[in-house]
OpenMM code with the backbone's topology and positions (N, CA, C; nanometers):
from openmm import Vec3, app, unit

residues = "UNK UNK UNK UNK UNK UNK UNK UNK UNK UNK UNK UNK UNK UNK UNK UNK UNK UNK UNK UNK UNK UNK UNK UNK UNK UNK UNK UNK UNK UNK UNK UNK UNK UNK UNK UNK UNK UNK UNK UNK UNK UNK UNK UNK UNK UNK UNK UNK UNK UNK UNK UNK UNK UNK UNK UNK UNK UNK UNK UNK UNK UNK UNK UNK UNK UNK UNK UNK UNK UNK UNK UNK UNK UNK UNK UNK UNK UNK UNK UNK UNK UNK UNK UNK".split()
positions = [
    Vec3(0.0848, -0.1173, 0.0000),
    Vec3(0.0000, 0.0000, 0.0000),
    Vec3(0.0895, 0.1239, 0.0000),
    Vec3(0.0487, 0.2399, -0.1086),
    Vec3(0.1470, 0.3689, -0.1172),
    Vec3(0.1240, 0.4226, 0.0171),
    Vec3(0.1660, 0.5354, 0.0551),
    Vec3(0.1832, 0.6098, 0.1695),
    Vec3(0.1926, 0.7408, 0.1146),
    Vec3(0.1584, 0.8537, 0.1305),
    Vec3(0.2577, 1.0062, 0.0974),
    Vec3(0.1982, 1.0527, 0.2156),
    Vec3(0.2951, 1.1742, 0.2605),
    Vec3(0.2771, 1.2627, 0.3339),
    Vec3(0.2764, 1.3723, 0.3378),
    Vec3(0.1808, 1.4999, 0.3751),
    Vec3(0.0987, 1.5996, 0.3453),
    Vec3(0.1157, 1.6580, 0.4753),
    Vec3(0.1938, 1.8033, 0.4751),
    Vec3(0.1513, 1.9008, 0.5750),
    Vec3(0.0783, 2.0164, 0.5236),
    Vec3(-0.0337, 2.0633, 0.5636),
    Vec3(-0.1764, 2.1169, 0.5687),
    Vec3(-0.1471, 2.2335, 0.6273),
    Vec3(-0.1301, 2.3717, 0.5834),
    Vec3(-0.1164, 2.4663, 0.7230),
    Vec3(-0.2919, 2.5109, 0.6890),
    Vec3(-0.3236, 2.5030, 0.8234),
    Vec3(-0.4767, 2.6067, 0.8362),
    Vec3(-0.4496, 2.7347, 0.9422),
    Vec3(-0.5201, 2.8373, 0.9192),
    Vec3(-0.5262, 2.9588, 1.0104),
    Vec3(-0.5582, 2.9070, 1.2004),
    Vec3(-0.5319, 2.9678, 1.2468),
    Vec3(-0.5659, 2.9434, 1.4052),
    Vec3(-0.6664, 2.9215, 1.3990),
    Vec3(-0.7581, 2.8184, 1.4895),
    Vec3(-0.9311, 2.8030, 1.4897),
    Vec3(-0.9802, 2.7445, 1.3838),
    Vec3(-0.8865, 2.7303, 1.2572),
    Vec3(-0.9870, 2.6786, 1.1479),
    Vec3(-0.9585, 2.5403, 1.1020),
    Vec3(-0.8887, 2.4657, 1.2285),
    Vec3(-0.8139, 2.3300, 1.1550),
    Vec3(-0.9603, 2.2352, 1.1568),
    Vec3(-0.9387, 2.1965, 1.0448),
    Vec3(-1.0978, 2.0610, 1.0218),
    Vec3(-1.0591, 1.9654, 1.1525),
    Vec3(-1.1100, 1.8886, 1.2060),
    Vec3(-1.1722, 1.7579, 1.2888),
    Vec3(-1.1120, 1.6825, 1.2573),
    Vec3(-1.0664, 1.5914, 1.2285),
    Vec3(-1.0098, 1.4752, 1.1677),
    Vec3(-0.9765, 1.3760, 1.2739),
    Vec3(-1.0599, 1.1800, 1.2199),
    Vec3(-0.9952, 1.1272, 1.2968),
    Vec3(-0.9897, 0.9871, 1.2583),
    Vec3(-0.9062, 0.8849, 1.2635),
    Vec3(-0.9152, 0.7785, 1.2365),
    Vec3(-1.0135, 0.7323, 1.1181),
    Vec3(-0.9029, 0.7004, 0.9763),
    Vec3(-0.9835, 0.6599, 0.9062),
    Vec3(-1.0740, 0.7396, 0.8422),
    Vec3(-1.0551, 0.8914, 0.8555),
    Vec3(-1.0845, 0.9743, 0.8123),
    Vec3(-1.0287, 0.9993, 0.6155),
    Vec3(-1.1735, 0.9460, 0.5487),
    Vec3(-1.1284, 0.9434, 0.4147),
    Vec3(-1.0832, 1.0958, 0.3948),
    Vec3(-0.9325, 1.0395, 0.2629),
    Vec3(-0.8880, 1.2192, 0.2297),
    Vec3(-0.8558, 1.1477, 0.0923),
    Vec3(-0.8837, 1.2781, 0.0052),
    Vec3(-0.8612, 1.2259, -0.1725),
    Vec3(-0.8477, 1.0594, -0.1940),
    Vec3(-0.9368, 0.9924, -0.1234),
    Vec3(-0.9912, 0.8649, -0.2193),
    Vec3(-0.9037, 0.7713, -0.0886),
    Vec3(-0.8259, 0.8356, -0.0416),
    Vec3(-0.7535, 0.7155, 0.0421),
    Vec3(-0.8381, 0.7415, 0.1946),
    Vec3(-0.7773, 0.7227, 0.3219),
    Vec3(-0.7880, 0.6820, 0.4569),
    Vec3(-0.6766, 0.7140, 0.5347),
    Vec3(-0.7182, 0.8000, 0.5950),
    Vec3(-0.6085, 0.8848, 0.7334),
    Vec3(-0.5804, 0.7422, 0.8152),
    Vec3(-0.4363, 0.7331, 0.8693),
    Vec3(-0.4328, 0.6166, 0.9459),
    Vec3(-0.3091, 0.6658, 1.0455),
    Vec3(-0.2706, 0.8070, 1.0393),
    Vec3(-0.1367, 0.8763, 1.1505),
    Vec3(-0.1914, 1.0164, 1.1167),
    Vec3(-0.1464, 1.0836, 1.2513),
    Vec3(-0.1807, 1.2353, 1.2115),
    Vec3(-0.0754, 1.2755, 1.3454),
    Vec3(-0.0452, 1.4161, 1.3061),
    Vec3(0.0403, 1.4738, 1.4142),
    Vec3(0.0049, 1.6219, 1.4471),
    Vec3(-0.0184, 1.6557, 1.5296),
    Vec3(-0.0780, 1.7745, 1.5179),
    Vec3(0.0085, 1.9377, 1.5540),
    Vec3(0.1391, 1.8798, 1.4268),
    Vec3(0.1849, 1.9963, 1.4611),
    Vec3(0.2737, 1.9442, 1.3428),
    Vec3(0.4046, 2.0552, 1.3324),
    Vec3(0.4663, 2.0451, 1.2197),
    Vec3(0.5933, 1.9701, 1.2431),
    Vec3(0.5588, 1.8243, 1.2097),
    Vec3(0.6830, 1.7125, 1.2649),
    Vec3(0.8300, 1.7379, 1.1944),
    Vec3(0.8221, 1.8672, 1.1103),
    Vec3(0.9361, 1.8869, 1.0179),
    Vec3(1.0701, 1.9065, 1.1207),
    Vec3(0.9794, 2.0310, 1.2026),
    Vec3(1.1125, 2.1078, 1.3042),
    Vec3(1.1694, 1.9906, 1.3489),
    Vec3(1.1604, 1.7967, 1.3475),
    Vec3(1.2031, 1.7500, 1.4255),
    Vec3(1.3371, 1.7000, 1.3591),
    Vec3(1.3444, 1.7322, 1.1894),
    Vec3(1.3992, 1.6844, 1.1386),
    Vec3(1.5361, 1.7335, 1.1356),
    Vec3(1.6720, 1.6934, 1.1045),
    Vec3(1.8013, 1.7078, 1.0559),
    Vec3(1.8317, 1.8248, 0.9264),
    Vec3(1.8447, 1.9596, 0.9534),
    Vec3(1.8633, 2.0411, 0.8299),
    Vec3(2.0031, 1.9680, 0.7671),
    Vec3(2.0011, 1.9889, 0.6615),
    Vec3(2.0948, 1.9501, 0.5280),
    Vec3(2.2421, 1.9171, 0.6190),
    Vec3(2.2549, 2.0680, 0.6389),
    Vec3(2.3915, 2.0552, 0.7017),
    Vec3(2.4358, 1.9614, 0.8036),
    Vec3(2.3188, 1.9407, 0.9205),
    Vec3(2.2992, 1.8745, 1.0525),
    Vec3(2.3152, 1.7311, 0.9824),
    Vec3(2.2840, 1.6855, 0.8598),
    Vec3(2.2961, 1.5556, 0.8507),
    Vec3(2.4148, 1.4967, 0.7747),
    Vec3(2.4769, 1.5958, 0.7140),
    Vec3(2.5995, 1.5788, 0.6720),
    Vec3(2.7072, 1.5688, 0.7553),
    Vec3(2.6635, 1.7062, 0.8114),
    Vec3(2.8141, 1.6790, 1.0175),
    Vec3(2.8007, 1.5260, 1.0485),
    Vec3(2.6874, 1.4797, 1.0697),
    Vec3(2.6687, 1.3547, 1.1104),
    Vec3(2.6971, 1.2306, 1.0486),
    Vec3(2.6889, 1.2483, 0.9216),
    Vec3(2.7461, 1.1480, 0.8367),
    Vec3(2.8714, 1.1383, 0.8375),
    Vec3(2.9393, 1.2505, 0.8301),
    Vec3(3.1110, 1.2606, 0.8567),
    Vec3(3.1410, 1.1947, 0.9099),
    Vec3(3.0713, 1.2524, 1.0615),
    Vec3(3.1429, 1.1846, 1.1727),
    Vec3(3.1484, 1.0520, 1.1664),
    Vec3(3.0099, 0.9906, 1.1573),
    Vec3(2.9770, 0.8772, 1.1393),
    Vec3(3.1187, 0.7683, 1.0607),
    Vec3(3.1389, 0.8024, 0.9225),
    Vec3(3.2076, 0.7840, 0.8488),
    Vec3(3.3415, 0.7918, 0.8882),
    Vec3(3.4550, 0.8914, 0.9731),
    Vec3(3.4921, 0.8709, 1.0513),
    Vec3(3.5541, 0.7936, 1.1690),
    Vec3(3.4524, 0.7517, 1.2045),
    Vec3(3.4537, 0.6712, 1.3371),
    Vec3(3.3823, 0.5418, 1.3165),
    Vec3(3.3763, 0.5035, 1.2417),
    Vec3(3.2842, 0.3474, 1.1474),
    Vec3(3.2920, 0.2396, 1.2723),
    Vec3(3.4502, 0.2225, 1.2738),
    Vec3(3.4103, 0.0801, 1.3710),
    Vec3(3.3813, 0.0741, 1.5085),
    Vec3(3.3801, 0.2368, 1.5791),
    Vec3(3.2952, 0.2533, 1.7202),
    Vec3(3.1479, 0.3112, 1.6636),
    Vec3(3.0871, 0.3181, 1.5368),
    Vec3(2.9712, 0.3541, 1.5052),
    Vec3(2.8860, 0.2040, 1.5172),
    Vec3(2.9759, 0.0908, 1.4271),
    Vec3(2.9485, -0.0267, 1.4581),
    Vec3(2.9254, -0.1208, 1.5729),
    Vec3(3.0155, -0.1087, 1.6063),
    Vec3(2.9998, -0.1523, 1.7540),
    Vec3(2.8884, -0.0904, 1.8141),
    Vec3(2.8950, 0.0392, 1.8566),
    Vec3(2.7505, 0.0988, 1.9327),
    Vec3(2.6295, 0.0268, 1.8722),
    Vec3(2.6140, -0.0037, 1.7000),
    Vec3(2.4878, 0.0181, 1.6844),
    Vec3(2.4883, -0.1731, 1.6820),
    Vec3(2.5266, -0.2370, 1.7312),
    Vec3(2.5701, -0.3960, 1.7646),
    Vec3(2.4828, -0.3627, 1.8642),
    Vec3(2.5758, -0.2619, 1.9975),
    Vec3(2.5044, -0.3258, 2.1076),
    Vec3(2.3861, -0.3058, 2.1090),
    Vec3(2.3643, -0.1603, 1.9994),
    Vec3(2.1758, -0.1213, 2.0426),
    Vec3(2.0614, -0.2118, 1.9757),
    Vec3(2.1583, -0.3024, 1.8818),
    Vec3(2.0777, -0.3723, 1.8084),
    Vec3(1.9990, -0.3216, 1.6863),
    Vec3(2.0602, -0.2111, 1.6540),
    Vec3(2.0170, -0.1069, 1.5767),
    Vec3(2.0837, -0.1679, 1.4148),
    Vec3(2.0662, -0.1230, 1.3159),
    Vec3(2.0950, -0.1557, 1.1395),
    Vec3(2.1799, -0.0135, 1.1108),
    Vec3(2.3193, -0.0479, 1.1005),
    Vec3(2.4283, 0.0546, 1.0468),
    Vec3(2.3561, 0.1348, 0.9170),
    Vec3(2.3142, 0.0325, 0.8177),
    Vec3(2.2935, 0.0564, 0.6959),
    Vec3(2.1457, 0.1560, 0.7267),
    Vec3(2.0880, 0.1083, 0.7765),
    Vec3(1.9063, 0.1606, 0.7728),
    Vec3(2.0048, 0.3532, 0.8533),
    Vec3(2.0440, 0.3270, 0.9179),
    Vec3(2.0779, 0.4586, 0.9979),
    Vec3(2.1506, 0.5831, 0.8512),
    Vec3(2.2352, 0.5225, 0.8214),
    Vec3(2.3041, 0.5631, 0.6902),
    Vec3(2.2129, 0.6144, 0.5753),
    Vec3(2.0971, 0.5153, 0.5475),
    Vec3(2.0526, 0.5124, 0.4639),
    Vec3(1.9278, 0.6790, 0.4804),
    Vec3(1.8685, 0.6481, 0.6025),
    Vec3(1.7823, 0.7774, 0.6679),
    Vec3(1.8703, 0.8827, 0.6215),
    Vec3(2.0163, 0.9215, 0.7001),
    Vec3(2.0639, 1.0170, 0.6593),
    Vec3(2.0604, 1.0479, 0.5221),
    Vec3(2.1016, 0.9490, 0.4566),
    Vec3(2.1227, 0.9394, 0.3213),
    Vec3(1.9365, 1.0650, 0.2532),
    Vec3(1.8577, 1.0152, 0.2807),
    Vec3(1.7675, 1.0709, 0.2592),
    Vec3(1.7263, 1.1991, 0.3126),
    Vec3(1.7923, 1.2389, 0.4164),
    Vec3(1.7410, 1.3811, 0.4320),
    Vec3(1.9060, 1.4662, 0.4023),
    Vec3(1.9702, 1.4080, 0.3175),
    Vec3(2.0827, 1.5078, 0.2482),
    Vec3(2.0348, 1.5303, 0.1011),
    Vec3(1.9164, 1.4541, 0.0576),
    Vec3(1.8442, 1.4564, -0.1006),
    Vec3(1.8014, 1.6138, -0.1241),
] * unit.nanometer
topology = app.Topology()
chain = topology.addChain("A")
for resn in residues:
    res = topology.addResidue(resn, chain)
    for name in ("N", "CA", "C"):
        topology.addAtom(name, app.Element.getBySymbol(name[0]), res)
């Protein structure tokens, strides 16, 4: 099943209702956040410092993400996507 994601700005007071399963253009609301989940994200630069480092320091990046049980590649790969 596709997925896209849509931030909506409405004026103060005028945000629609919305809830579960709430049909939108032909599909079905199934996550909502009620605020702008962007600010949470890595600006360009912030994810490049991080990749450096990352890159860098590989085999204590490895190790850490061993013990957390975490995927080197999936971590890489995220960054990888918010440097696009």
């Amino acid at each position: 099943m596709s997925k896209y994601t849509f931030v909506v700005e409405f004026n103060d007071g005028e945000e629609p209702a919305v809830y579960f399963n709430t049909n939108i253009l032909g599909g079905r609301l199934c996550m909502v956040a009620f605020e702008d989940i962007r600010k949470y994200q890595l600006e360009e630069e912030e994810a490049h410092a991080l990749k450096s480092f990352l890159d860098e320091n590989q085999s204590d990046f490895r190790d850490c993400c061993e013990e957390h049980e975490v995927s080197v590649e999936a971590i890489h790969e995220k960054l990888y996507q918010q440097t696009l």
